[in-house]
C-alpha positions in Angstrom: 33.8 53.5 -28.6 35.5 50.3 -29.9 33.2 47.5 -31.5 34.7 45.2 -29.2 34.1 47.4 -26.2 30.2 47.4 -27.0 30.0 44.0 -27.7 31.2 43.7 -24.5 29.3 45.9 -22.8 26.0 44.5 -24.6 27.1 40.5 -23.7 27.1 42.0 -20.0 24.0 44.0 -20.3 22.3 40.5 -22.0 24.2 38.7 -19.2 22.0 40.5 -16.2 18.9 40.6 -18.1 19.2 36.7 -18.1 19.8 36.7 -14.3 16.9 38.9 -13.6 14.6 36.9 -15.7 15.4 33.8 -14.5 15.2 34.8 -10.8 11.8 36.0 -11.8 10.7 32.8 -13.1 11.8 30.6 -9.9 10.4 33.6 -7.9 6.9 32.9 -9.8 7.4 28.9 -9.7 8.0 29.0 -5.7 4.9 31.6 -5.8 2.6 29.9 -7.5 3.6 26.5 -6.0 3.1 28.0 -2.4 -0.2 29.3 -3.3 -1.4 26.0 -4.8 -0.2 24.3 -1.3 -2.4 26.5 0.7 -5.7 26.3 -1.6 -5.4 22.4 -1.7 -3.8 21.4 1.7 -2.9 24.3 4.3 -6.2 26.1 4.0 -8.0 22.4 5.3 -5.5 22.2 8.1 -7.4 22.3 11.7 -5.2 20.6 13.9 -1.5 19.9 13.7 0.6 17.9 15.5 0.4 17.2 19.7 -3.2 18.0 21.1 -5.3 16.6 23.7 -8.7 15.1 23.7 -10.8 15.6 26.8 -14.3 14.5 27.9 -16.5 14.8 30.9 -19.9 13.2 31.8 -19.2 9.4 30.8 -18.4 6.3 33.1 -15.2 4.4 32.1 -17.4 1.8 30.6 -18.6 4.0 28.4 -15.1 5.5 27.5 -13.6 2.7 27.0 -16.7 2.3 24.5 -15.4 5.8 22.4 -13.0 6.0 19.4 -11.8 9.1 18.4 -10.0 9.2 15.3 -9.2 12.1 12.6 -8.7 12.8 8.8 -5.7 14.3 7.4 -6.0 17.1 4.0 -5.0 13.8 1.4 -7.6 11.8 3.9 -5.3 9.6 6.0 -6.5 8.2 9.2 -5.2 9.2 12.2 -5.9 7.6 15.7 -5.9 9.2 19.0 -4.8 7.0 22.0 -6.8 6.4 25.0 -5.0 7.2 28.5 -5.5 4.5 30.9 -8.2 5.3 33.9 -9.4 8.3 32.3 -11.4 9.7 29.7 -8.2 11.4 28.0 -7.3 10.7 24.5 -3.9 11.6 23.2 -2.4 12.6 19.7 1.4 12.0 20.1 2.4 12.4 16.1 3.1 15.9 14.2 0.3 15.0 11.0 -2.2 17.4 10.3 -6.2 17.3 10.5 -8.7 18.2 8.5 -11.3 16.5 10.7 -12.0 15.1 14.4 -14.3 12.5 14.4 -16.2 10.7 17.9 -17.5 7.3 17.9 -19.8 5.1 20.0 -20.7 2.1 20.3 -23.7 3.3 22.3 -26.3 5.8 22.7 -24.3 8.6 25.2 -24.6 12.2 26.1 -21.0 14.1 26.4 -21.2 17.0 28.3 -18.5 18.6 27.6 -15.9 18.2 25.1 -12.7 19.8 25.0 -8.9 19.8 22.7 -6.2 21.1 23.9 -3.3 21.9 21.6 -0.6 24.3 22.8 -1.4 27.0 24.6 -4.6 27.1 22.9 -8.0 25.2 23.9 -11.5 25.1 22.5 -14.5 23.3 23.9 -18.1 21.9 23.1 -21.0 21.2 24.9 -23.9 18.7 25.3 -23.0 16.4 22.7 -25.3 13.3 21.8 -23.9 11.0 19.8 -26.2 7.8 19.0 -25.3 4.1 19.4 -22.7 2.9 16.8 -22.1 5.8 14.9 -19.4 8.3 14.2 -20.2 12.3 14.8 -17.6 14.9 12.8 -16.8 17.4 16.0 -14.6 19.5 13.5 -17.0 22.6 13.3 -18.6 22.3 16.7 -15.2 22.9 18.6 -13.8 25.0 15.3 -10.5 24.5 16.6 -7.4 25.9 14.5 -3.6 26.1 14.7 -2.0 29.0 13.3 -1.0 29.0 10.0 3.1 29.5 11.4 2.6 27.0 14.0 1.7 24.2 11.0 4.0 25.3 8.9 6.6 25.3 11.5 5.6 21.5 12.4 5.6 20.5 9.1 9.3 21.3 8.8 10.0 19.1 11.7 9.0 16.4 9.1 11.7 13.8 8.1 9.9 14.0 4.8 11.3 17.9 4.7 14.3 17.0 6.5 15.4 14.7 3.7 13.5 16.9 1.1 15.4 19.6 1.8 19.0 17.5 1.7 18.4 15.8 -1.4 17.7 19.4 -3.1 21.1 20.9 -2.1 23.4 17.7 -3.2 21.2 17.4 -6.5 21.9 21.4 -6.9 25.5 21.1 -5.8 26.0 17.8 -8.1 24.1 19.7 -11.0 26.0 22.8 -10.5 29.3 21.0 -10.2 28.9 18.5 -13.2 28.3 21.8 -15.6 31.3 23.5 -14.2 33.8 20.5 -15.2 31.3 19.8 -18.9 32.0 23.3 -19.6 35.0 23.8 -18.7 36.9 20.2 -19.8 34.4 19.2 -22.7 33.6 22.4 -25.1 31.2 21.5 -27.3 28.0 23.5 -29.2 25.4 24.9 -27.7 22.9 22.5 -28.5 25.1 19.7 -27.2 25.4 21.6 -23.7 21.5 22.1 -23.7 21.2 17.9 -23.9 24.0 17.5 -21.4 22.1 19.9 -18.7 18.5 18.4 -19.2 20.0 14.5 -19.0 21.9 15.4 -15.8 19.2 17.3 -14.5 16.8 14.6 -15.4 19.2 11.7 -14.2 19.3 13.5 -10.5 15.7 13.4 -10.4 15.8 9.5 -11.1 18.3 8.8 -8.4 17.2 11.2 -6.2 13.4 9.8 -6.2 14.9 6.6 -5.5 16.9 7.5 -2.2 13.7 9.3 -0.6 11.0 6.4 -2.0 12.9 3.3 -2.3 10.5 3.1 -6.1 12.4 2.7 -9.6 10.8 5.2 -11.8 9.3 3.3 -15.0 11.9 5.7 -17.3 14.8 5.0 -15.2 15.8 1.8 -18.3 16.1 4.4 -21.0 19.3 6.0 -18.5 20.8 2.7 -17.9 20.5 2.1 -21.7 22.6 5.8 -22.4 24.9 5.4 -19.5 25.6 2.2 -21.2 26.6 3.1 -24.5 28.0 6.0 -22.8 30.3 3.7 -20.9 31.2 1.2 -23.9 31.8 4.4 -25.8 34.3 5.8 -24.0 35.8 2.4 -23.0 36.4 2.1 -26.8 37.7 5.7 -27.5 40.4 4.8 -24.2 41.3 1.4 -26.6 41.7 3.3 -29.5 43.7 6.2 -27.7 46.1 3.5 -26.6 46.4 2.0 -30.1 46.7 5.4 -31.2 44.4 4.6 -34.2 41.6 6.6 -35.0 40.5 3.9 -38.2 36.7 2.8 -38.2 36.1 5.4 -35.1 32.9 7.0 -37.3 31.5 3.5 -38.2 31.7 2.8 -34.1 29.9 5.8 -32.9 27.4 4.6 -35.7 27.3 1.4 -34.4 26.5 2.1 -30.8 24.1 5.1 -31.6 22.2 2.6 -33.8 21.8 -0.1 -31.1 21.3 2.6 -28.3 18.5 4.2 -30.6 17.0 0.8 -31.6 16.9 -0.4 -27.2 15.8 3.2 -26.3 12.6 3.0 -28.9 11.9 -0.4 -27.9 12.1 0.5 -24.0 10.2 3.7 -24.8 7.4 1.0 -26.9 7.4 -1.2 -23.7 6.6 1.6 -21.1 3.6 3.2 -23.5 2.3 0.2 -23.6 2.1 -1.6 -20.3 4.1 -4.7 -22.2 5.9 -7.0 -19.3 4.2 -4.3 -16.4 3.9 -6.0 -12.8 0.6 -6.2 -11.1 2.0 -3.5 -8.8 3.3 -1.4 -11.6 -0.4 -1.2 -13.0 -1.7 -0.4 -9.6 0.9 2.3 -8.7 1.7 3.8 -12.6 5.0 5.8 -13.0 7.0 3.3 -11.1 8.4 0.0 -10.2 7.3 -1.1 -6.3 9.8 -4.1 -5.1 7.6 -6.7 -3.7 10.6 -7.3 -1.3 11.0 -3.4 -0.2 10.0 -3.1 3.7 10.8 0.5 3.7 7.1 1.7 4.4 6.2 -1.7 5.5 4.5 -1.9 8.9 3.8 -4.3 11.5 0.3 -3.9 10.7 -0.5 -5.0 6.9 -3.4 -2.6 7.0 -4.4 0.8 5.0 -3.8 4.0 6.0 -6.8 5.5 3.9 -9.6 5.8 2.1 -9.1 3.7 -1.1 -10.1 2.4 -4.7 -9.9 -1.2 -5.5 -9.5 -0.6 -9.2 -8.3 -1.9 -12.9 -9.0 -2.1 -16.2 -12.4 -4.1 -15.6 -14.1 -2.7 -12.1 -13.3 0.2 -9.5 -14.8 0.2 -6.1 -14.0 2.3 -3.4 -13.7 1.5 0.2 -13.7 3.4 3.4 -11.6 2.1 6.6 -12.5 2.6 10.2 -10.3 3.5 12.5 -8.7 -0.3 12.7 -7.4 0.8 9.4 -10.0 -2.0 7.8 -12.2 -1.7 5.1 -15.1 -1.6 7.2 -17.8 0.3 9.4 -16.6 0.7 13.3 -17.4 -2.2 15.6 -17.9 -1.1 19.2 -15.3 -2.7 21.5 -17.3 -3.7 24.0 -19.4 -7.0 23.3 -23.4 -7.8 24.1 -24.2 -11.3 26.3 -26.2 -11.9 23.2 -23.5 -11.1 20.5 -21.8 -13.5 18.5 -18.9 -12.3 16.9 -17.3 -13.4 13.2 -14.1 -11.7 11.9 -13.4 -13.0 8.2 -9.5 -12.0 7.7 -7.2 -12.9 5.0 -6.2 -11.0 1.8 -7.9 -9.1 -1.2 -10.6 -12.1 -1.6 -11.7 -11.4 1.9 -12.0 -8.0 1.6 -13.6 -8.1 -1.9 -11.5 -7.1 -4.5 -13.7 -7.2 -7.4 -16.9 -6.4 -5.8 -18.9 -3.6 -4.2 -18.8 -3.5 -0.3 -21.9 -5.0 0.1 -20.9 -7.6 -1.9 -17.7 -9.1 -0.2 -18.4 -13.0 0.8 -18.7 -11.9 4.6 -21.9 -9.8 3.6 -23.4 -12.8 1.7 -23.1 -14.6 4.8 -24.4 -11.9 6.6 -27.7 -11.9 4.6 -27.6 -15.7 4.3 -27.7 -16.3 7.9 -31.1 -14.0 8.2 -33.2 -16.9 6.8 -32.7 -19.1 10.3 -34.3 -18.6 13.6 -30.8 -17.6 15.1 -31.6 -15.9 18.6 -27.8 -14.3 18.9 -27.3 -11.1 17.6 -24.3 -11.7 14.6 -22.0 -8.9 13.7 -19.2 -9.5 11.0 -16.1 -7.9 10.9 -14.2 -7.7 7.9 -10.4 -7.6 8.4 -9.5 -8.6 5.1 -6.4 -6.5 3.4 -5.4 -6.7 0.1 -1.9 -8.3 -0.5 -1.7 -9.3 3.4 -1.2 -13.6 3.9 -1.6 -16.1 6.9 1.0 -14.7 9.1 -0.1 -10.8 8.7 -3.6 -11.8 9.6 -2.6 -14.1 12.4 -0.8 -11.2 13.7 -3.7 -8.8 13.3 -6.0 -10.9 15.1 -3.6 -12.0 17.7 -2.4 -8.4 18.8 -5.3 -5.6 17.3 -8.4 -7.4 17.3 -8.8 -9.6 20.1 -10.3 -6.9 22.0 -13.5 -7.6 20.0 -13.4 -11.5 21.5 -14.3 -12.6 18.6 -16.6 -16.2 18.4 -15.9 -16.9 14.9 -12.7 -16.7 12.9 -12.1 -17.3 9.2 -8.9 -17.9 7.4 -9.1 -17.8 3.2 -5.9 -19.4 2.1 -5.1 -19.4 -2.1 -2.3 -20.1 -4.2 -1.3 -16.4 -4.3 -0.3 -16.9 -0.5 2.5 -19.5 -1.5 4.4 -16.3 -3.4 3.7 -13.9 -0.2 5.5 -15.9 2.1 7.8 -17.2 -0.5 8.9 -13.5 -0.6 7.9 -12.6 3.2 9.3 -15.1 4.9 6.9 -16.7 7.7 6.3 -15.4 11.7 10.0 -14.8 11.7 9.4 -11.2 9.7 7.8 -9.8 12.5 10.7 -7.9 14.9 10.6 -6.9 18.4 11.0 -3.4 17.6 8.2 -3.1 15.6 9.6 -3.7 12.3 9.3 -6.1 9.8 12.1 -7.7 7.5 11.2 -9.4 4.4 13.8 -12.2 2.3 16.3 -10.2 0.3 15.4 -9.8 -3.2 17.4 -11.4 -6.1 21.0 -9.3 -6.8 19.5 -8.5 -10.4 16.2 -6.8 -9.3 17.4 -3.1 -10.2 17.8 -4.0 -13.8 14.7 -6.0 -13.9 12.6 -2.9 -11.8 14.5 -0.6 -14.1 14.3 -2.2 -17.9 11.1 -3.7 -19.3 13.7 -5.2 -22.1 15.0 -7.2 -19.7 12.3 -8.9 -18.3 12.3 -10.7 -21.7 14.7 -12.5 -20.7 14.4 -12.9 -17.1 10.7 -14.8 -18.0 12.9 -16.7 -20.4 14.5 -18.0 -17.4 11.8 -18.7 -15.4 11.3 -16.0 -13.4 7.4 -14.7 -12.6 6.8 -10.9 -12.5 7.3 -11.7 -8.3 11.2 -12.7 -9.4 10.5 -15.9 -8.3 11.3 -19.5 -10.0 10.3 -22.0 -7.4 12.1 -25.2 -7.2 10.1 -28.0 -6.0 12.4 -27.6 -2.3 11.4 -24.2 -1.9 7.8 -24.6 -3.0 7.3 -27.5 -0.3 8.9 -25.5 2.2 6.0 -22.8 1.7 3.4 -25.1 2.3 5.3 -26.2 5.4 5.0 -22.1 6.2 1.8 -22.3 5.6 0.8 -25.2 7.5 2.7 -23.1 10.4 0.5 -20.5 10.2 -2.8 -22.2 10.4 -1.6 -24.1 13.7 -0.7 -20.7 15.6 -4.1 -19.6 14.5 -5.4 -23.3 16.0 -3.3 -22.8 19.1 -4.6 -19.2 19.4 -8.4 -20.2 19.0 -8.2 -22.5 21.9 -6.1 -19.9 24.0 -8.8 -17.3 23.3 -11.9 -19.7 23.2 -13.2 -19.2 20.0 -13.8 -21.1 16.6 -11.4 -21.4 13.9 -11.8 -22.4 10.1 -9.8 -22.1 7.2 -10.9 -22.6 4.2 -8.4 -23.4 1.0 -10.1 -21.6 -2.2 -9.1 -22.4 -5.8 -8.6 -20.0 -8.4 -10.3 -19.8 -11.6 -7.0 -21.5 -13.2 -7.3 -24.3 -10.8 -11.4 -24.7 -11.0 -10.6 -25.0 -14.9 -7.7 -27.8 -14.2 -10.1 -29.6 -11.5 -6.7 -29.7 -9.3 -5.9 -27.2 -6.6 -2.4 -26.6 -5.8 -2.7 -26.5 -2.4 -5.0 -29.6 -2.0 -2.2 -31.7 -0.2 -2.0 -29.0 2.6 -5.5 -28.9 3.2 -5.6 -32.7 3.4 -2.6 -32.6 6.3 -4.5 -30.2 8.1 -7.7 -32.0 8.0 -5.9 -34.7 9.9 -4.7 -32.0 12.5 -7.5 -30.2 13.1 -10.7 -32.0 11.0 -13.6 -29.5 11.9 -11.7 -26.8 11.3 -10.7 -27.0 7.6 -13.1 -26.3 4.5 -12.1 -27.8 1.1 -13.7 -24.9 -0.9 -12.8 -26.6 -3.8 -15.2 -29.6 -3.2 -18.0 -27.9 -2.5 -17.5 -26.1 -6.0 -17.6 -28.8 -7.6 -19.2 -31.0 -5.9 -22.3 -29.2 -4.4 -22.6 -26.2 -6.6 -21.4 -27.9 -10.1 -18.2 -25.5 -11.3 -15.9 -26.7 -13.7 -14.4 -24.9 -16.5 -17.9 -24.7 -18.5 -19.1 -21.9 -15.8 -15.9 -20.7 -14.4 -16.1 -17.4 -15.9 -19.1 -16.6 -14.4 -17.7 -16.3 -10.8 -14.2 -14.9 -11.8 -13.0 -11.5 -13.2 -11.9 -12.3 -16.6 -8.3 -10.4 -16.7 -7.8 -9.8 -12.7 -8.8 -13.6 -11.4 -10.3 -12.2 -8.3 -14.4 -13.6 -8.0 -16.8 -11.1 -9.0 -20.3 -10.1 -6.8 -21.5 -13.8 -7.9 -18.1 -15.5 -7.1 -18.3 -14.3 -3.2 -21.9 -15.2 -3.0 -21.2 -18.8 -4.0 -17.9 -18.4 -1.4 -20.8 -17.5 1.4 -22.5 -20.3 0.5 -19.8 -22.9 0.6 -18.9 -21.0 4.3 -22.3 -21.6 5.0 -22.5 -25.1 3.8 -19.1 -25.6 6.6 -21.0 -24.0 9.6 -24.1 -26.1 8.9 -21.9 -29.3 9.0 -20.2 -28.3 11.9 -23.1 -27.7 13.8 -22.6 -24.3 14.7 -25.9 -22.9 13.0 -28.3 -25.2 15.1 -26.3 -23.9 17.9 -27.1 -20.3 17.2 -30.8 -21.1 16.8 -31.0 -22.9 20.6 -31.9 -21.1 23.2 
């Protein structure tokens, strides 16, 4: 037998031990990836998609008095609709459930409880649920969808849908690219190695794009080597043209010292959270636009269980079925209830503090020390990031069912940037949706390169991408004036009380001028009982100024700490005694 016959024979015998051992490896990947899916999310799965809720034994009072609400495996909440005239509650989507939860607002007996998913049904009996409290149902009715069925619904997910597409164009434009490097650009092994992994790599980058709408934090270091790639072979086209090959090593120096020198400093930039977004710290491994209303909803509320964290405090917050952080609140109201929902962004839910420790609580417990003969409850329907127009929505279409007595607007500084960004009640579609101002042309390099964030800031530009003019700053206040009269006009629409109450931030307590103190002076002349100058009672009544600052305020995050939103509850307080409405609640 020739030597060149066996070496051919051995390349082919190499050739299909390759195949074989890499069709192993993606057998045990896909293996090992499916079994890690069931342990930590199919295995949990009780309930997936439509299914029916059904209840006997109860008056429509008292159904109209029940909640029932679920948990996905990753603890989303889900909420079941109520049917009109009946005492049916509906699931519509295709999530899955880990848990089925009941509340009531009062003390009831259910005879019989029954879901009804498919084909299949399970049922419960006798069950007592106390007043205001939420019973897990999950292993009294055991109910659970086959494993196929799940599976099956899960692929009816546009998540797998587009999953599923975005693998076979990044196979098909992987496969394809290596076909035309091979065949039109031989070059060493080594070389072809780099050239798979930075196509493979680069797919992944534009890929996660398409299906988030996120610029991951790495994507800089590709722009920087498609870049030099590009000015590469721009200048290799010159010098073709020129048909001069003279200097062409001291080029490829050149550019591979400046690429190297960029990519280090980029690579420098990332490791160390230099020129990182607020955003960027909370959500690590990318860039989130402020201005991207791709999972935006109508609602600015959470969908889940959640951590209010950073580098100085981490609290954790559980939602009701509002999608608030906050206990459930039974719909229907006492004679002798007065009602007080506190909405507005992170300073009303509490960002820095405990739950117990939100400025709503510390007017909770500061109202106990007067004779009041209502009975107060206190909803918080503070979100973080949300603004004037969000919670006007919120109140005006999701929580009016509570008639609320009492409402309370916070307003900051930071909401001058949210609907400078936003937009005002014109966001808000008929369909549903909700359309934000466009973002500046430039935002992909500045989401994808830290370097050049350098010189954006340079220019003016916050980490928000905003520079505002002294026109477009007055025309936010004017937004924000806006939104505080709807809230007005809905108050005396709906017959309850309305106060909003300007807060400074630790910056402006230290400057003893708050930014927004010309708006809250316009609106005291529009509505005088119903504005609080939170900045003059700091000063004023409790003594603040830049001495004592830091004791109320985080020192790196700027939201107020446990003390902060106690002195906030007071200066609340301090409003409702001028107003009157304390001596009020203490009449009989």
């Amino acid at each position: 037998m020739s030597k060149n016959l066996k070496t051919s024979i051995l390349f082919k015998h190499k050739h299909k031990w390759r195949v074989v051992i890499t069709a192993f490896i993606i057998l045990m990947i896909i293996s090992a990836s499916a079994a890690v899916a069931y342990k930590c999310y199919l295995s949990k799965v009780l309930l997936s998609g439509k299914f029916d809720v059904i209840m006997d034994g109860m008056t429509e009072t008292q159904a109209a008095n029940i909640k029932v609400f679920g948990y996905s495996p990753r603890e989303t909440i889900l909420v079941l609709d109520k049917l009109p005239g009946n005492s049916v509650w509906e699931y519509k989507g295709n999530r899955n459930f880990s848990k089925l939860m009941i509340y009531s607002g009062t003390e009831i007996l259910i005879k019989k409880v029954k879901v009804l998913y498919g084909s299949r049904e399970t049922t419960a009996e006798n069950l007592h649920l106390n007043s205001d409290t939420e019973a897990d149902i999950s292993l009294k009715l055991k109910p659970r969808t086959s494993f196929w069925a799940i599976v099956w619904n899960m692929l009816s997910w546009k998540e797998a849908h587009l999953g599923f597409i975005a693998i076979l164009i990044m196979l098909f434009i992987y496969v394809a690219s290596m076909f035309i490097f091979l065949k039109y650009m031989p070059v060493r092994r080594f070389y072809q190695v780099l050239w798979y992994l930075f196509v493979f790599v680069l797919l992944i980058h534009i890929f996660f794009y398409v299906y988030t709408g996120f610029y991951l934090n790495t994507s800089g270091l590709f722009m920087i080597i498609l870049f030099m790639l590009l000015v590469y072979i721009l200048i290799m086209f010159i010098k073709r043209l020129a048909r001069s090959q003279k200097h062409l090593k001291e080029i490829r120096l050149s550019i591979t010292s400046i690429a190297l020198l960029l990519l280090l400093t980029e690579v420098l930039f990332i490791i160390t959270g230099y020129k990182s977004t607020r955003l960027e710290h909370g959500f690590p491994g990318y860039y989130y636009s402020p201005y991207n209303t791709k999972n935006k909803k109508y609602f600015h509320t959470w969908d889940s269980n959640h951590k209010l964290v950073n580098a100085e405090y981490c609290y954790m917050r559980m939602i009701n079925t509002e999608k608030l952080s906050d206990r459930e609140h039974s719909i229907i109201k006492s004679e002798n209830e007065f009602r007080i929902i506190g909405v507005g962004d992170s300073f009303t839910e509490g960002d820095g503090a405990h739950a117990d420790s939100t400025w709503l609580k510390f007017l909770e417990r500061g109202l106990m020390k007067y004779p009041i003969r209502k009975q107060l409850t206190f909803m918080n329907a503070g979100v973080c990031g949300s603004d004037p127009f969000y919670s006007y929505i919120l109140v005006k279409e999701k929580l009016m069912k509570y008639k609320p007595d009492m409402v309370i607007l916070p307003v900051n500084i930071s909401d001058i940037t949210d609907i400078h960004i936003r937009g005002g009640i014109d966001r808000f579609r008929p369909d549903g949706t909700v359309v934000f101002n466009k973002a500046p042309w430039w935002e992909p390099v500045y989401a994808s390169l830290r370097i050049s964030r350098l010189l954006f800031a340079a220019l003016g530009y916050d980490a928000l991408l905003c520079s505002k003019t002294k026109e477009n700053y007055e025309a936010d206040k004017e937004k924000i004036m806006e939104a505080v009269v709807l809230f007005n006009e809905l108050a005396k629409k709906n017959d309850f009380i309305f106060i909003v109450a300007f807060h400074p931030l630790k910056g402006e307590i230290n400057s003893k001028m708050m930014a927004l103190e010309d708006v809250c002076e316009k609106l005291h002349n529009k509505i005088p009982d119903g504005v609080l100058n939170m900045m003059d009672y700091f000063i004023v009544y409790e003594g603040i100024g830049p001495s004592n600052s830091s004791e109320y305020y985080w020192t790196e995050d700027g939201h107020h700490n446990a003390k902060g939103y106690e002195l906030f509850a007071r200066g609340v307080e301090w409003k409702l005694k001028e107003m009157g409405i304390i001596d009020s609640l203490m009449k009989e």
